[in-house]
PyMOL CGO cylinders between C-alpha atoms (Angstrom):
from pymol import cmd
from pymol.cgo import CYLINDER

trace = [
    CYLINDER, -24.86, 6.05, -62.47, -23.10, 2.99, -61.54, 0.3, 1, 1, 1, 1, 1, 1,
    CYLINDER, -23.10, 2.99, -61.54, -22.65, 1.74, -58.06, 0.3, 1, 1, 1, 1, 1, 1,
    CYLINDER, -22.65, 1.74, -58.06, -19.36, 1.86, -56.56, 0.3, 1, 1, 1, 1, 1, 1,
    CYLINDER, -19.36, 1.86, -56.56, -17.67, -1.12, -55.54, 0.3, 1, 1, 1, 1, 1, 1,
    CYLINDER, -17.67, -1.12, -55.54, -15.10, -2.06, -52.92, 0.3, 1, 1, 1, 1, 1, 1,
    CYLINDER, -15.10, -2.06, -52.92, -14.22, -0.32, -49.71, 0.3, 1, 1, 1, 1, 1, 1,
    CYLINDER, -14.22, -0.32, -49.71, -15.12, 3.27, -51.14, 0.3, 1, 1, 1, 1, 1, 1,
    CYLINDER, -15.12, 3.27, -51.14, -19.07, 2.45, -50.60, 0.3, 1, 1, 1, 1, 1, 1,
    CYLINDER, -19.07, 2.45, -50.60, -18.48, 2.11, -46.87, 0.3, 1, 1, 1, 1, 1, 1,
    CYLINDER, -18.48, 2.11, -46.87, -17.05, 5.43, -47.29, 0.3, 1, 1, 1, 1, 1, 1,
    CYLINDER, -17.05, 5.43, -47.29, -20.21, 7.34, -48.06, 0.3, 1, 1, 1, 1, 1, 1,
    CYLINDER, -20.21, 7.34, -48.06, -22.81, 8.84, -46.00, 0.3, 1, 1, 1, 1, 1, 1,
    CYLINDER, -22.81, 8.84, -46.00, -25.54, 6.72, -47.72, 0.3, 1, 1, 1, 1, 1, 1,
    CYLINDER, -25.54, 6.72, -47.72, -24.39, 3.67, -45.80, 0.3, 1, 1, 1, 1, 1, 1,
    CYLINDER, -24.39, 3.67, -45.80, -25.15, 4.68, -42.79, 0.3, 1, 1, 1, 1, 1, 1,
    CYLINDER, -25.15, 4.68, -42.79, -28.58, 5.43, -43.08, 0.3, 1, 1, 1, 1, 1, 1,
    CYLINDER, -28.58, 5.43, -43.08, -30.94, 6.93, -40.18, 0.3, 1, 1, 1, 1, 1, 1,
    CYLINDER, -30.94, 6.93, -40.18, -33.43, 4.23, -40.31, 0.3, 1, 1, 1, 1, 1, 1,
    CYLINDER, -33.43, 4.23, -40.31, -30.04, 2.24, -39.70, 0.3, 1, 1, 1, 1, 1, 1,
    CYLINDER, -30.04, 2.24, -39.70, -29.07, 4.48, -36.61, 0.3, 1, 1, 1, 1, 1, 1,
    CYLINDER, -29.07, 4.48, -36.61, -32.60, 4.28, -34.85, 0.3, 1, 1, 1, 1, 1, 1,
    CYLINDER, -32.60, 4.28, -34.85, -32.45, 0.86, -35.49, 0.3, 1, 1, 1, 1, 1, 1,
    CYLINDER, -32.45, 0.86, -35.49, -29.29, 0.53, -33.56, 0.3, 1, 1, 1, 1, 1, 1,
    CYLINDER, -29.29, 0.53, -33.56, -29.65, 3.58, -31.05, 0.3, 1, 1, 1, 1, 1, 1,
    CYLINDER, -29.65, 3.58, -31.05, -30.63, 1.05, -27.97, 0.3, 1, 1, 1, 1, 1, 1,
    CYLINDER, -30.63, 1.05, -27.97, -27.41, -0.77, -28.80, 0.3, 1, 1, 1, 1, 1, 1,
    CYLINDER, -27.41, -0.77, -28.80, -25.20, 2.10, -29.27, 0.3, 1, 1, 1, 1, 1, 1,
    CYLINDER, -25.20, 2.10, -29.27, -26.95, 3.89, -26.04, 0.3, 1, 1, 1, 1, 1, 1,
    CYLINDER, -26.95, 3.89, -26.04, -25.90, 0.52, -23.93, 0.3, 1, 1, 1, 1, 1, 1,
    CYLINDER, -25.90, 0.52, -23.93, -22.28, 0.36, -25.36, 0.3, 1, 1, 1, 1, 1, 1,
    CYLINDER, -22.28, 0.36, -25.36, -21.89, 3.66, -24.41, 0.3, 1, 1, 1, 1, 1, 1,
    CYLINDER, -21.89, 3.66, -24.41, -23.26, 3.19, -20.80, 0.3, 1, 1, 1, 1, 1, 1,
    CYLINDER, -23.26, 3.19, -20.80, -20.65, 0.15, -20.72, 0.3, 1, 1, 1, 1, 1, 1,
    CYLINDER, -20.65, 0.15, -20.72, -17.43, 2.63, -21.99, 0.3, 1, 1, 1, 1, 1, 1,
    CYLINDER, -17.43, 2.63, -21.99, -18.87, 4.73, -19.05, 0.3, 1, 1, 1, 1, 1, 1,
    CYLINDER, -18.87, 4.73, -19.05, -18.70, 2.07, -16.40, 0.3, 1, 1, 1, 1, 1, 1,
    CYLINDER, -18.70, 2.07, -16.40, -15.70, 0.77, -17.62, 0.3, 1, 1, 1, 1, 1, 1,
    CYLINDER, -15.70, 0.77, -17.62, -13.53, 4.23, -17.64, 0.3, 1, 1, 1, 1, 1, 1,
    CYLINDER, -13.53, 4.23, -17.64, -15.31, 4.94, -14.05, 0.3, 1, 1, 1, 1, 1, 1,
    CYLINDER, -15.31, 4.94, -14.05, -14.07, 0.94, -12.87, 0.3, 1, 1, 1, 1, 1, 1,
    CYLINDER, -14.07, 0.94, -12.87, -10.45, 1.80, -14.04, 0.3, 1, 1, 1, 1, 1, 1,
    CYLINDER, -10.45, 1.80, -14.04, -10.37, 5.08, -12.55, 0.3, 1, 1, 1, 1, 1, 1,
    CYLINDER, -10.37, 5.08, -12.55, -11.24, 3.70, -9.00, 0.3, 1, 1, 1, 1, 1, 1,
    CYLINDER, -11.24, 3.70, -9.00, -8.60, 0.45, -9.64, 0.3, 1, 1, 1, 1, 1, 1,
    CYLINDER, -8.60, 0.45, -9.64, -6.08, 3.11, -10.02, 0.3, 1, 1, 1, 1, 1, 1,
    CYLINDER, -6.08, 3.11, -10.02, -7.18, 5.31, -7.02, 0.3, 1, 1, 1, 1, 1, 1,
    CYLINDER, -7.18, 5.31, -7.02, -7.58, 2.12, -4.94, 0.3, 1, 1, 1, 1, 1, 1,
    CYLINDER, -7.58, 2.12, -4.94, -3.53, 1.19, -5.93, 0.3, 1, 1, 1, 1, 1, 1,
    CYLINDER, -3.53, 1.19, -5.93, -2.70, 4.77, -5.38, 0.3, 1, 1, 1, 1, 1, 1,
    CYLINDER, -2.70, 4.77, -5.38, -4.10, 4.75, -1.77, 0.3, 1, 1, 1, 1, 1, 1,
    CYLINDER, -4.10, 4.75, -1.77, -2.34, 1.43, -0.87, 0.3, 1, 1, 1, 1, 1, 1,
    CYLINDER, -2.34, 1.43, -0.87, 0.93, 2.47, -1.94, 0.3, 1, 1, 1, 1, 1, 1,
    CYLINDER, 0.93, 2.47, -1.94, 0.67, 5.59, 0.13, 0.3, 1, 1, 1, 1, 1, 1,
    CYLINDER, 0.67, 5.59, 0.13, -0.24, 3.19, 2.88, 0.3, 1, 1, 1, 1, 1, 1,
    CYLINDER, -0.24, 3.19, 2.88, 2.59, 1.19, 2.56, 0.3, 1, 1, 1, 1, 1, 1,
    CYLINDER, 2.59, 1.19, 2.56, 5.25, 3.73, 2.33, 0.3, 1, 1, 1, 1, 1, 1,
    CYLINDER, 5.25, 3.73, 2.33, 3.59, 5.14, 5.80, 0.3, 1, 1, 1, 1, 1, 1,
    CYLINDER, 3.59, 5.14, 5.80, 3.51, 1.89, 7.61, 0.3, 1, 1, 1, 1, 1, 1,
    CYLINDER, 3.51, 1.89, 7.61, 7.57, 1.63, 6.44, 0.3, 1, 1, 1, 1, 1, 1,
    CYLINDER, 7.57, 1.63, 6.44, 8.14, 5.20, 8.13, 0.3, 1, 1, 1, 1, 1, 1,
    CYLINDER, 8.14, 5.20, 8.13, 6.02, 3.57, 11.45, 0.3, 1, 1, 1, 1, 1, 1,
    CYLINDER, 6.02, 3.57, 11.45, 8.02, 0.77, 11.51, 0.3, 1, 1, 1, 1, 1, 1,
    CYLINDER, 8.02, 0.77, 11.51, 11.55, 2.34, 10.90, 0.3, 1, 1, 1, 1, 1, 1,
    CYLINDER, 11.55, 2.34, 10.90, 10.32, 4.65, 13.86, 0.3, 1, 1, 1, 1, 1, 1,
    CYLINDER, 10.32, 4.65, 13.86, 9.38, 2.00, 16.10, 0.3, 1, 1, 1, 1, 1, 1,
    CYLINDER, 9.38, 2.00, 16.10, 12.83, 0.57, 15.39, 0.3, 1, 1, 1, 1, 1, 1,
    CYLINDER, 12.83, 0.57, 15.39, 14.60, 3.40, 16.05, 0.3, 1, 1, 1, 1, 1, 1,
    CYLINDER, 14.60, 3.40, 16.05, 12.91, 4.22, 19.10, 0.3, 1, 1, 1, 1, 1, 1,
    CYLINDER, 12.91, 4.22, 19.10, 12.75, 0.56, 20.28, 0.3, 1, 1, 1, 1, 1, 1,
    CYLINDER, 12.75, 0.56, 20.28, 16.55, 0.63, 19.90, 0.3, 1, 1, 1, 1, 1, 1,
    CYLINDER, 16.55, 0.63, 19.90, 17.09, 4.22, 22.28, 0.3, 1, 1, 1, 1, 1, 1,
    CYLINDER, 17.09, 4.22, 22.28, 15.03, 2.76, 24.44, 0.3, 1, 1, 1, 1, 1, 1,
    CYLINDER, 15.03, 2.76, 24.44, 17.15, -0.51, 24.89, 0.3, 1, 1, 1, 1, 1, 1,
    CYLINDER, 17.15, -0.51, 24.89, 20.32, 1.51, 24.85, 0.3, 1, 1, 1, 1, 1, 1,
    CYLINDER, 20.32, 1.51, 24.85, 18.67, 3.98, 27.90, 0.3, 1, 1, 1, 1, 1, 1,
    CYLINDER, 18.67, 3.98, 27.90, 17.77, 0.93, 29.53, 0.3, 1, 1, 1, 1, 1, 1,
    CYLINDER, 17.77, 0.93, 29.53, 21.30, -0.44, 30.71, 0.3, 1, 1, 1, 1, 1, 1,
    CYLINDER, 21.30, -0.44, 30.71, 22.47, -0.67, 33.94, 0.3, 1, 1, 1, 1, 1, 1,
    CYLINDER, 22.47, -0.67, 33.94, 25.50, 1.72, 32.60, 0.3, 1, 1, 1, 1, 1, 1,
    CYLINDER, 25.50, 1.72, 32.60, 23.22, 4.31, 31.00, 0.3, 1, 1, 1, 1, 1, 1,
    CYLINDER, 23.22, 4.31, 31.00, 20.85, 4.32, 34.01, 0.3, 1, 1, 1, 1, 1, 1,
    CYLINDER, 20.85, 4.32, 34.01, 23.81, 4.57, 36.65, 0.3, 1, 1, 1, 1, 1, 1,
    CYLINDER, 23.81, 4.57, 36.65, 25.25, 7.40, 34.61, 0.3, 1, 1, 1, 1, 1, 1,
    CYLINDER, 25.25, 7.40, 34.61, 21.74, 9.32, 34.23, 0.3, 1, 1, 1, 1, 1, 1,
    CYLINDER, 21.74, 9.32, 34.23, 21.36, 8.50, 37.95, 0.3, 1, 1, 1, 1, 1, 1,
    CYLINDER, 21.36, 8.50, 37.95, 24.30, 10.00, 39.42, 0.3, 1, 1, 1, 1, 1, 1,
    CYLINDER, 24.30, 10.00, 39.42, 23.12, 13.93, 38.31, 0.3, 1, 1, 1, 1, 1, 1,
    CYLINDER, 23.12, 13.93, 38.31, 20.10, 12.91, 41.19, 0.3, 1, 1, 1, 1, 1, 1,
    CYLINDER, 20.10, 12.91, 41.19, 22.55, 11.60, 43.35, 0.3, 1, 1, 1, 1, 1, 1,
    CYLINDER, 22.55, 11.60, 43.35, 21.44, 8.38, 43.31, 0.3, 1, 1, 1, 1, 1, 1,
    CYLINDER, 21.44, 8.38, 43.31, 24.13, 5.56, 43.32, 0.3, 1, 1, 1, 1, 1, 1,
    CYLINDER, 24.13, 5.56, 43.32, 24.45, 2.28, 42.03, 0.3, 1, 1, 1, 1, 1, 1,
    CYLINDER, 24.45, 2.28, 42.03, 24.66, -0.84, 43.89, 0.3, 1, 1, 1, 1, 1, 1,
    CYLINDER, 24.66, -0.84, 43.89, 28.84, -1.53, 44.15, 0.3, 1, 1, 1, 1, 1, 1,
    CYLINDER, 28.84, -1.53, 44.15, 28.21, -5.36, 43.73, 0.3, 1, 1, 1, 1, 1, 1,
    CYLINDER, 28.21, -5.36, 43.73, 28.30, -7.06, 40.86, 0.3, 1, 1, 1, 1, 1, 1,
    CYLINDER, 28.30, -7.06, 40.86, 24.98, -9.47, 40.49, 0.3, 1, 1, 1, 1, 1, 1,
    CYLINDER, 24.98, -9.47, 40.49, 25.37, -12.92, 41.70, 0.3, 1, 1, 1, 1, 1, 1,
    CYLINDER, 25.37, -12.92, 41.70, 25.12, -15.87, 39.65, 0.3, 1, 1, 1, 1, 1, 1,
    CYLINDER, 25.12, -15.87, 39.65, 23.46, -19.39, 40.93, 0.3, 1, 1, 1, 1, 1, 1,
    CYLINDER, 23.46, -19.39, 40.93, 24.19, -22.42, 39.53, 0.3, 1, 1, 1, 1, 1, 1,
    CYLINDER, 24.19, -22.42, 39.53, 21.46, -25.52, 39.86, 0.3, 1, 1, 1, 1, 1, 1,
    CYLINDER, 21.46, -25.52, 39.86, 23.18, -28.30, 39.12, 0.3, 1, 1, 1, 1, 1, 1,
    CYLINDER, 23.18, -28.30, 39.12, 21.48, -31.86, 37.90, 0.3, 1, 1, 1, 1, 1, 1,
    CYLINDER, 21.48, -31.86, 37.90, 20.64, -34.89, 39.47, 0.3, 1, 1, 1, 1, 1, 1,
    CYLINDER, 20.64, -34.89, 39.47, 22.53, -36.94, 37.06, 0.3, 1, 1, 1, 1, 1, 1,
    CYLINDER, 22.53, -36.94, 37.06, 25.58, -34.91, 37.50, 0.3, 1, 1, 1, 1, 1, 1,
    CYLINDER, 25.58, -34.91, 37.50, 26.21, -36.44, 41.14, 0.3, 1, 1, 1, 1, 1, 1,
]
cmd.load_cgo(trace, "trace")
């Protein structure tokens, strides 16, 4: 019988041989420990980017918070907003208006 030539002899299960195989099985073993490592590496990348993302989008909320309350509690804090939330206690505001003092320089003499 005459050998076959060309891609079809790569084809057949007489080309990979088990002497072949146990020759190889070290190499095949380590590739395989490799594909292992590498899935697990890729798997904690992506859990790593998942976690930060989540982080971010909480530290957003946080900070819109702190903005929202930082404004309330600027608003609360006027001298209009505390007179009016004062007067329910009976409480009144002072009737003056604030003075204002003016230093003036030496070099404007």
């Amino acid at each position: 019988m005459a050998k076959k030539s060309g891609i079809g002899q790569y084809f057949e299960l007489g080309f990979l041989t088990s002497e072949l195989i146990l020759k190889n099985l070290s190499f095949i073993l380590f590739m395989g420990f490799l594909a292992v490592i590498y899935i697990a590496n890729s798997r904690f990348a992506e859990k790593n980017v998942r976690h930060i993302q989540q982080l971010q989008r909480d530290l957003r909320e946080l900070r819109w918070q702190y903005m929202t309350l930082e404004s309330e509690n600027m608003y609360n804090s006027r001298q209009s907003e505390l007179a009016e939330q004062l007067k329910d206690e009976n409480f009144e505001a002072f009737g003056t208006q604030p003075k204002r003092i003016v230093v003036q320089d030496k070099n404007d003499y």
